[in-house]
N, C-alpha and C positions, 0 to 999 in steps of 0.2 A: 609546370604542367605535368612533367613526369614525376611529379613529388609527389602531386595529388592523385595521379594515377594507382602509384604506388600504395599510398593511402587506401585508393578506394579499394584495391585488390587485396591489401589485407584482411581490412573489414569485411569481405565476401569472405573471407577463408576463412573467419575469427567464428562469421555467422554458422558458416558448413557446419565449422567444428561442432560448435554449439550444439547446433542441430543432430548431426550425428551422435554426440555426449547423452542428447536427451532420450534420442530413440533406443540406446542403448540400456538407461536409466531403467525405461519405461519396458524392455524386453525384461531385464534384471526382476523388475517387480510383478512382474508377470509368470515368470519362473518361481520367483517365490513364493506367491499364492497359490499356485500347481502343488509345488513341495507342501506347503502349508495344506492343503485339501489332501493328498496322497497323505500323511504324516495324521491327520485325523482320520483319514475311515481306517487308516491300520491299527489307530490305538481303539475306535470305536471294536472294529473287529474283537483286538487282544482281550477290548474287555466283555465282550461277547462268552469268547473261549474260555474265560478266567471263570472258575466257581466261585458260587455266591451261597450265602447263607443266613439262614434265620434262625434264633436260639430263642426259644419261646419256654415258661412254665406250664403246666395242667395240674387245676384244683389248685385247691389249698394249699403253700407253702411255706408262708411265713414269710419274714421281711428280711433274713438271711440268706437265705435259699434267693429271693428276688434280688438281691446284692451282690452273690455268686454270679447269678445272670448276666447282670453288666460285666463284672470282670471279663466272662468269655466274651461279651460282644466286642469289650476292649481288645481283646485278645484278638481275632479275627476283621479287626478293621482292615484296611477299609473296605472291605467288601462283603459287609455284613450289614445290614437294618438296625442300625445301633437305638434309632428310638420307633422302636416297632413296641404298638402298643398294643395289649392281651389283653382282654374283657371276658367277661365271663360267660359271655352268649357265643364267643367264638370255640370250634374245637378244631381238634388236629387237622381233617379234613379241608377248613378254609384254608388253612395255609399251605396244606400239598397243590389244591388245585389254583389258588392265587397267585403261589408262588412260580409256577411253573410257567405260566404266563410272563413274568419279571426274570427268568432263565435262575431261578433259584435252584440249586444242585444236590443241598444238604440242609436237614431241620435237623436241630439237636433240641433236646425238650426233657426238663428239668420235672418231675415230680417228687410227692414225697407220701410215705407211706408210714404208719402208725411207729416202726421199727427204723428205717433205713430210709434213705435220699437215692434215688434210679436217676441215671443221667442214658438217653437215648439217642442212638446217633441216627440217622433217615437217609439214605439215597431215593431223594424226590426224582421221579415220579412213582417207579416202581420196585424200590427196596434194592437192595436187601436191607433188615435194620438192627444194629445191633445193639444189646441188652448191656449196659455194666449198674453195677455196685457201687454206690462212691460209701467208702467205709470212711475216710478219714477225708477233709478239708480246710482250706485256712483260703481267706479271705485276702485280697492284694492291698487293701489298708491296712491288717494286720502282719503280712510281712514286711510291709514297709516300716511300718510302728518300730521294729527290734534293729532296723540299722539307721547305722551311725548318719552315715551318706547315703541318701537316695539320687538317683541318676533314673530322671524321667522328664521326659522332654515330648512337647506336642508332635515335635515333625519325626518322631519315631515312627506313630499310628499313619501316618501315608501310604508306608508303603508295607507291604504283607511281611508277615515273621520268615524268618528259615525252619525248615524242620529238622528232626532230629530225631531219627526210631533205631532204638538199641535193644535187643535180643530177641526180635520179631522173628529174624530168617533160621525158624526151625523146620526143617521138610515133613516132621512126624504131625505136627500140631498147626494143620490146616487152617483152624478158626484164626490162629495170630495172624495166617500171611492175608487175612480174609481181612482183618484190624488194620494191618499193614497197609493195602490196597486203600482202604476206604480213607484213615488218615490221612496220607499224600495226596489223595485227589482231592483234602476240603479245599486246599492251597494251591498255588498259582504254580508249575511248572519254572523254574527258573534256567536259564539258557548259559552256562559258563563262561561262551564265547562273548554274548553280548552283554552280561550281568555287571551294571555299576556296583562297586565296592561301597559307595558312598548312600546305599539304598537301604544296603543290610544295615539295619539294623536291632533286630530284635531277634528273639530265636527263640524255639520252641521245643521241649523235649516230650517224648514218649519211650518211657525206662519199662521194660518186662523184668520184675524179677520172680525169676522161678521157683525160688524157695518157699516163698508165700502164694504165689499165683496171680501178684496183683499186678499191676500197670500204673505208673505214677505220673505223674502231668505236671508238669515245668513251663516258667515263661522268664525268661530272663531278655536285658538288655547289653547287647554287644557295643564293649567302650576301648577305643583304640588309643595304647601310650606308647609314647617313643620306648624303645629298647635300651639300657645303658644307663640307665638316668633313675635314683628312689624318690620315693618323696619328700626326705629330708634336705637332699641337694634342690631338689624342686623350689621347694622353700628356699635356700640360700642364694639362689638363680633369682629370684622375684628382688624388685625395689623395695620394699618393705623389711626392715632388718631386722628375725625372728631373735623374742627374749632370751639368752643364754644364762640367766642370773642364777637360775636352779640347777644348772651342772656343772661339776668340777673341771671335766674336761669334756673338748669339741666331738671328744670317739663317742661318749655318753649320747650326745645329740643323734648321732648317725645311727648307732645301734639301738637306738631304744624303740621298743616295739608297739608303743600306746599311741605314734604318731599315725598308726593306722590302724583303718578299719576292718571289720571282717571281709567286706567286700573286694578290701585294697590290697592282697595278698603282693608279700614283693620279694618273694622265693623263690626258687627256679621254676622258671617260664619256657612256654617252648617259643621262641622266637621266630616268627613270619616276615618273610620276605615277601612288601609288597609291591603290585603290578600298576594299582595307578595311586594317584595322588585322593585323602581324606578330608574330611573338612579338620581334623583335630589339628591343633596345633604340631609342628615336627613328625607328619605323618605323610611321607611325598613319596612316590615311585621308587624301587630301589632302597631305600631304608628299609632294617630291622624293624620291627615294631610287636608289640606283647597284646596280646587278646583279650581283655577281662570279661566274665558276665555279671551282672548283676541284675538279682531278681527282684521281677515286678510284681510277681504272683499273678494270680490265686495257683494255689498249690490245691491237687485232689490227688488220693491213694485209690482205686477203684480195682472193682475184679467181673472181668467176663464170664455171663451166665448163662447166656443163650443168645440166638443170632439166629433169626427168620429170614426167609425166604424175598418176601415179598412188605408191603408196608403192615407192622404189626398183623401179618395174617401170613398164611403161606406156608410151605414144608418148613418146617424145622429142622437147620442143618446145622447146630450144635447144642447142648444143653449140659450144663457141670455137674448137675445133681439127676440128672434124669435118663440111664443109658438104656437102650434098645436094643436089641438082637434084629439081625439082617429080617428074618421072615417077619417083625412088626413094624419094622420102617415100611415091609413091601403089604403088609396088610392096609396100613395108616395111608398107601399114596394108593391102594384101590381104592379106598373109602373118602377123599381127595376132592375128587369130581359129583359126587352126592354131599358133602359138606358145603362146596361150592354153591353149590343149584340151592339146598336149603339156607344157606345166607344172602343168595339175592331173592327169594321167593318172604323172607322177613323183610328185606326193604324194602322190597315194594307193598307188603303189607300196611309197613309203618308211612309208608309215601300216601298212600290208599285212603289210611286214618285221619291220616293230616289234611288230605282234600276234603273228606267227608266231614269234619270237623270246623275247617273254614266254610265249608257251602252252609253247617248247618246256620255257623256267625249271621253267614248275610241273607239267610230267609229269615233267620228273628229279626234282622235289622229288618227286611222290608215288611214284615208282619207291625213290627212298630210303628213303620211309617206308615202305614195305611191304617191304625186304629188312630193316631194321629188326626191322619185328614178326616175319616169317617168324623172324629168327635166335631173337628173344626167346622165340618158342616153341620154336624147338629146343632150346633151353636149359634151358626147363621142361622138357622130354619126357626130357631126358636127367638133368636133376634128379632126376625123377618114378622112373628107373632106377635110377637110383641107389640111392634112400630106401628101395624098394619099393613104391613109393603110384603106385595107380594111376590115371592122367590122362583123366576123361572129358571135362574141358571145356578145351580148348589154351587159349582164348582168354581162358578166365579164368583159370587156371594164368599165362599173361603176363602177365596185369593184377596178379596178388600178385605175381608176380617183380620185377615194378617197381617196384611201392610200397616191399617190401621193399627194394630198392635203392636207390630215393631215400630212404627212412627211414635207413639206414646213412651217406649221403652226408652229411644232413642232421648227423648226430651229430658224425661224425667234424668237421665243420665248424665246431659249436656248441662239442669239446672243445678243437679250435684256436681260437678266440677265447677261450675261457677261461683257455686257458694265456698268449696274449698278454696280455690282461686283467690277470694275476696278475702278471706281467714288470714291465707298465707300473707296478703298485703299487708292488710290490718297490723299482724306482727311484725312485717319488716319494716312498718314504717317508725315503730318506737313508741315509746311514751311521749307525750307534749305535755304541755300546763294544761291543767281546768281550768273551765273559769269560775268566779265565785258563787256558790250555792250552787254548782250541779253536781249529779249522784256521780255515783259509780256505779259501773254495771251491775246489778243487781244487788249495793248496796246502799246505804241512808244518804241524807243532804249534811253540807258542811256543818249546819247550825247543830242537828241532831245531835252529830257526833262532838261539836263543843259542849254541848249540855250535857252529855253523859259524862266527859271528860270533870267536868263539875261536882259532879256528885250526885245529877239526878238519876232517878230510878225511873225505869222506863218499865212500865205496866205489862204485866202479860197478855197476851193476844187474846186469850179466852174472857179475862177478864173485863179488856175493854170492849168486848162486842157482849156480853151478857150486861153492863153496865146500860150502854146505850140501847137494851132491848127496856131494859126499866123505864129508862126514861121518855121511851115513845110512847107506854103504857100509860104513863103518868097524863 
């Protein structure tokens, strides 16, 4: 009796447990989906705050210039409209105000002109925009074409490039720190403290050099190697036992410089100590480890020309070939607000044209319609004469006239698909045998055609009906 007591009183404790395990379970995943919901509206948020971008052409370009284009949209994933499509009827305009609805932040927009290729960069909604030159460029399948090794991987494009601006911070030459500004804001803010190692990976450079004036545009991929180690030991490290047949001796192996690529520089490096652990192989917290980049292209050389205000409109606050003196900068911003007032008094012009132009469409459209109906009643009325029957109501006399006639049209169109219909059988059903002594479609009987086979001569058609005209005569 105390055994089963025993018994029972475990089983009550075994069930408690149980029970409290589950309620505890069930708190756990409750907490989770909390986290889970807090953890989306903060990334919904970040990608709120993150800028976004459109890279669009205008006009005519060519199919280079359209292939440059992808490369920057590659360049700028993911947070860019990588298959944003350009038609011909769209211009700049739809995509500032479309955009801005979708929290778009920057248009860059690719033209080309009889001489030279303009690349433009846009702070949507309201400018500033600035003007460059692209004088020289290379395509990211053609840099890729001249190396050995390429290092290009899908889960690169996840996450956003780093940037990288080198000789911007001049305090004399205001338009750079103005280039400056605008570059770093196309891209996402990266936070040191929270920033995954294992995110970076791709990089982006903006080189000022001042001898020429120009601005060069880099995009490489950041490839992390253990520190200590070439790639000839690489190779002897690996199962695979590399051919030795073509050297006299093992130093030959190690020293020899063709085992690598231009990419795979193995000269003195400056070695980083890192903070957490990589996806590469031999790349953990606390290890040495060496930096490579390798580029992905597209490479452009470009030169800043000028730099508006506002979107393609506005004061002009730099120009390279165009300088002013103080009193016509301040003549040009009196004359500023009349420039203004006469470019919105031509929009609304051309707004004005465009009404007046659609209203004139649908008065000829309803003038058509109603010589239409007038004719459809004469027609009845002369119907109606015809028959004898006489017409008290025109306008519905034309409403059976029509029906009528579309009912007829209708027919005649249901008995042409039927006869197609019956064709199409016809053919699928194949050839079978004749049977003996019948034609052909629109040719002779079996007998005919053996007697010709024969050798007789079959009479000409003229012949044989001027014959038989003789002989009725007779």
């Amino acid at each position: 009796m105390v055994k089963k007591r025993r018994i029972g009183k475990c089983r009550r404790n075994a069930r408690k447990a149980q029970a409290l395990k589950n309620a505890r379970d069930e708190d756990r995943i409750e907490v989770e989906k909390v986290k889970a919901e807090i953890r989306e509206q903060g990334t919904q948020k970040e990608l709120i705050r993150v800028p976004h971008s459109f890279i669009i052409h205008s006009g005519s370009v060519g199919r280079y210039i359209r292939e440059l284009e992808r490369d920057l949209r590659r360049v700028m994933e993911p947070n860019t409209a990588s298959n944003l499509q350009v038609l011909k009827r769209n211009n700049l305009k739809d995509f500032i105000v479309n955009g801005a609805v979708l929290g778009v932040t920057h248009v860059m927009v690719l033209t080309r002109s009889e001489n030279s290729v303009h690349f433009r960069i846009i702070r949507s909604p309201q400018g500033p925009t600035v003007y460059f030159k692209v004088k020289e460029y290379t395509l990211a399948r053609d840099v890729r074409s001249h190396q050995k090794r390429s290092y290009i991987m899908p889960e690169m494009f996840q996450s956003a490039p780093l940037v990288v601006m080198n000789g911007f911070n001049n305090p004399e030459k205001k338009h750079l720190q103005l280039v400056q500004t605008m570059v770093q804001n196309m891209f996402p803010v990266m936070n040191v403290d929270t920033l995954k190692l294992s995110k970076v990976k791709r990089c982006v450079l903006w080189n000022y050099n001042e001898e020429d004036d120009t601005i060069e545009f880099r995009h490489y991929s950041i490839k992390s190697v253990p520190a200590g180690v070439n790639k000839t030991t690489k190779k002897l490290l690996q199962s695979k036992i590399p051919n030795l047949a073509n050297y006299k001796d093992i130093s030959d192996y190690f020293l020899n410089p063709g085992q690598l690529s231009e990419s795979e520089f193995e000269g003195e490096q400056k070695e980083v100590e890192l903070t957490q652990d990589l996806a590469s192989r031999g790349c953990k917290a606390g290890l040495k480890t060496n930096l490579r980049l390798i580029e992905l292209g597209p490479r452009m050389k470009m030169q800043l020309y000028k730099v508006y205000e506002g979107v393609d409109e506005g004061e002009m606050l730099y120009h390279a070939y165009v300088k002013k003196s103080s009193e016509e900068i301040a003549a040009l911003r009196a004359r500023l607000p009349a420039l203004k007032k006469r470019r919105l008094r031509h929009e609304k012009n051309v707004e004005h044209r465009v009404i007046r132009r659609l209203k004139a469409v649908d008065d000829r459209k309803k003038e058509d319609e109603e010589a239409e109906r007038s004719q459809t009643e004469r027609l009845a009325r002369k119907q109606a004469q015809v028959t004898g029957h006489n017409v008290e109501d025109p306008e519905e006399e034309a409403r059976k006239y029509e029906e009528k006639r579309k009912a007829r049209q209708e027919k005649r169109e249901k008995e042409g698909k039927g006869k197609k219909a019956l064709k199409k059988k016809k053919k699928a059903g194949g050839k079978g045998k004749r049977p003996v002594g019948a034609k052909k479609a629109g040719g002779a009987s079996a007998a005919g055609i053996a007697k010709r086979k024969k050798g007789a001569k079959r009479e000409p058609l003229a012949m044989s009906l001027k014959s038989k005209s003789k002989f009725k005569r007779k």
